[in-house]
N, C-alpha and C positions, 0 to 999 in steps of 0.2 A: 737464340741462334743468331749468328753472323756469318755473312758471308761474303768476302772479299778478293780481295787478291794473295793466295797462301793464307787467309783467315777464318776458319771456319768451327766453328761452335756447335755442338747439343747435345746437351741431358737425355739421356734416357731414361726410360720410365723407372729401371731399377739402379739411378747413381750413376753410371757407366759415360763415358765422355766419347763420342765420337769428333774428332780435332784433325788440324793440319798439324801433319807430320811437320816437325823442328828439326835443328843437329843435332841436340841432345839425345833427342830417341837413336841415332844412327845404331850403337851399340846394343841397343836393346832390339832394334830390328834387324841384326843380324842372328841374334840369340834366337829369335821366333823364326825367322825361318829355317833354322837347323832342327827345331823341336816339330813347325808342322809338317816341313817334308824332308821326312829323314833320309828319304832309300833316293829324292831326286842327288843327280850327278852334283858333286860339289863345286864343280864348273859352272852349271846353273843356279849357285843359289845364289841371291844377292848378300855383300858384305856391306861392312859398314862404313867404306868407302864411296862403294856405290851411291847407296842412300845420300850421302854429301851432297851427290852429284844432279843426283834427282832432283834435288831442291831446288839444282842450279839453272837447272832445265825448265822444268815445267814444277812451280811450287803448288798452284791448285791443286794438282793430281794424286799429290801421295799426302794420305789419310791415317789415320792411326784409333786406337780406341784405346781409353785411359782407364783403370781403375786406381784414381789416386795417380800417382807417379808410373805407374807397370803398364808397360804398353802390352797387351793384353789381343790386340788384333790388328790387323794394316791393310794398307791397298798401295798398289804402288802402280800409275796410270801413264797412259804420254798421248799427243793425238797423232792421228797418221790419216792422208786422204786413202781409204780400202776398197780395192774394185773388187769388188764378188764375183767376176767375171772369171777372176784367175786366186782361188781364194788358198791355195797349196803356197804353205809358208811354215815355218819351224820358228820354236820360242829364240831359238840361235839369232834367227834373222830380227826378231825384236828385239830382245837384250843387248845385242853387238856387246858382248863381255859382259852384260852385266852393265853398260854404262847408257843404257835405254837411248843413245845416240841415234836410232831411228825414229826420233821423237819428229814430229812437221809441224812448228808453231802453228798454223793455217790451218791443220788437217780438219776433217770435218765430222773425223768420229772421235771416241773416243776409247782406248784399246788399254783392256785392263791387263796388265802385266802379269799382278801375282793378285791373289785374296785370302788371306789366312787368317786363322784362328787360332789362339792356344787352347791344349785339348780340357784345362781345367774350365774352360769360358765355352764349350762348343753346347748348341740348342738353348744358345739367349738370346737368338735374334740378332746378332752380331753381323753375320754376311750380310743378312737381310737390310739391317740397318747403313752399312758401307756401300751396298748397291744405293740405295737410296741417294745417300750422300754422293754418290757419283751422278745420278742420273739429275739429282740438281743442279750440279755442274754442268751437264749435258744443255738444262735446259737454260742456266745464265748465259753461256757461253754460244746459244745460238747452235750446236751444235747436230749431226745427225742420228746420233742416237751410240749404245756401247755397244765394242764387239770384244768378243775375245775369245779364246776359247777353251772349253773347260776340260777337264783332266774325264776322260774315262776308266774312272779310279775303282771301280767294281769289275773290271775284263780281268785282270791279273789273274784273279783267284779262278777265273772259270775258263781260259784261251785254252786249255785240255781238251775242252768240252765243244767250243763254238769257236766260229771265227768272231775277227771282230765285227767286220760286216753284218754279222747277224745279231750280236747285241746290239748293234748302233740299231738294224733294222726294228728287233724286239723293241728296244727305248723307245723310238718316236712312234713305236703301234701304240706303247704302255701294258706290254706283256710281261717286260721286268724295270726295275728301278735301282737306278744309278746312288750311291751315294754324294756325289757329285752333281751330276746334271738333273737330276732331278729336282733336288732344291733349287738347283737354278732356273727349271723352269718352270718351277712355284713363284719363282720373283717373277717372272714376263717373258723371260731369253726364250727364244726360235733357234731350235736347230736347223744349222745351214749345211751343215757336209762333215764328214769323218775325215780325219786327220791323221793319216799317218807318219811315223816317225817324227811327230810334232816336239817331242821331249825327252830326256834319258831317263825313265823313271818304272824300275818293273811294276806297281803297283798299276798302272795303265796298260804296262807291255808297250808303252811309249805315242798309245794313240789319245787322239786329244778329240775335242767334236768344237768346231768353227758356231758359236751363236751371238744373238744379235738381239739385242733390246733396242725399240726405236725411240725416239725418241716422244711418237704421241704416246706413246705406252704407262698409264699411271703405274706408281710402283709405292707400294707399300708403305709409309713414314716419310717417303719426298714431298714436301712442299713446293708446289711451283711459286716461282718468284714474281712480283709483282711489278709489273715492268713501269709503270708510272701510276697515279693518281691525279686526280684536275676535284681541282676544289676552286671556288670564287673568290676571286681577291679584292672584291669591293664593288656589291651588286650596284652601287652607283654609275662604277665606270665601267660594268660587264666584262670584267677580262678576266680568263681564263688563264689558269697559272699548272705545268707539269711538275712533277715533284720526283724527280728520277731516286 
C-alpha cells in the first residue's frame, strides 16, 4: 500500500485493487453509476465530465476498486467544515451539478458524496473495504472524522405501511434493517437525524439518514498511519533522528 497525494494502493485479499481514481476511469465511472442507481434522477448522477473535475478538486478523495482494468466500485468524497447544529441539507446542496464545487480545501470532515458497487462485485467486502480507505484518509489528513449520509433504500418498498419516521425510529431501536444503513452501521456510522427530501430517488421515497464515523473510531482493513519513527543516528553522538 501507498499513500500519497491522489496516490493510493491495496491488494485485497481476493486480487481486487482499491486505487486513486485517474481520468481514465472517467468513462467507466459514469457507466457504474447508471448500473448502481438506476431509478436516482439523472440530474443527480455524476458524468464523466464531472469525474475530470473531481480530480481537479480534491484528487485524494475519489477512489475506485480495480478488477484488472474494470472499475468495478468508487467513492467519490470532498471536505466541508459541517455544523450538526443545522444538519437539514440536500445531496443538490453537495454536488452543486454534479461539480462537488462545495468542496472547502480546510474543511475538517470528510463528506462522502457517492459509494457504489457494481451488482456482479456486491458482498466482497468492497464498501467495507472503500470506507476503510477513506477513513485512512481521514486519519492522514488530520481530519474529524466522515459524514455523509446514507440512502434509506428499504422505505420504498414499505411507506404504504409506515411513515418514515418510524422506520428511521424501528432502525436505530434495530427492530428492522436497512439494506443500506445497516451495513453502514456494521462499518462504525452513528446515526445523526433523518433526512428528508435529501435525493430524487423512489427507492428511499427520497429520504436519506445524516451519519458520522469519527475519526477515533477503528474501522475494519484501515491501517493507521504512522506519523514518525526515531531511531539512533550514532549512539556516540546521541541524536535522535524523525523519519517522517
Amino acid at each position: 500500500m501507498s499513500v500519497g497525494r491522489a496516490v493510493y494502493r491495496k491488494v485485497l485479499a481476493d486480487g481486487l485493487v482499491v486505487a486513486s481514481a485517474r481520468p481514465w476511469h472517467a468513462a467507466a465511472l459514469e457507466e457504474l453509476q447508471r448500473i448502481v442507481f438506476p431509478t436516482l434522477a439523472d440530474e443527480e448522477r455524476f458524468k464523466a465530465r464531472h469525474y475530470l473535475r473531481h480530480l481537479d478538486l480534491f484528487p485524494e478523495g475519489q477512489l475506485v476498486v480495480l478488477d484488472g482494468d474494470r472499475v468495478v466500485a468508487a467513492t467519490a468524497t470532498i471536505r466541508l467544515d459541517f455544523d450538526f447544529a443545522h444538519v437539514t441539507h440536500t445531496f443538490a446542496d453537495i454536488i452543486q451539478g454534479g461539480w462537488l464545487t462545495s468542496h472547502e480545501p480546510g474543511g475538517a470532515w470528510l463528506y462522502g458524496a457517492d459509494l457504489g458497487v457494481h451488482p456482479d462485485y456486491r458482498r466482497r467486502g468492497l464498501a467495507q473495504a472503500l470506507y476503510a480507505a477513506r477513513q485512512e484518509l481521514v486519519w492522514r489528513l488530520g481530519l474529524q472524522g466522515q459524514v455523509t449520509a446514507g440512502m434509506l433504500s428499504g422505505y420504498g418498498a414499505v411507506r404504504d405501511r409506515m411513515t418514515a419516521q418510524q422506520y428511521y425510529e424501528d432502525l436505530c431501536a434495530g427492530r428492522l434493517t436497512d439494506p443500506t444503513l445497516s451495513m453502514q452501521r456494521s462499518v462504525g456510522f452513528e446515526f445523526r437525524g433523518l433526512l428528508k427530501d435529501y435525493l430524487n430517488d423512489p427507492v428511499c421515497d427520497n429520504y436519506s439518514v445524516l451519519i458520522v464515523l469519527e475519526a477515533a473510531t477503528p474501522v475494519r482493513g484501515a491501517v493507521r498511519p504512522i506519523a514518525h519513527s526515531i531511531k539512533l543516528c550514532g549512539a556516540r553522538h546521541g541524536c535522535l533522528v524523525k523519519i517522517h
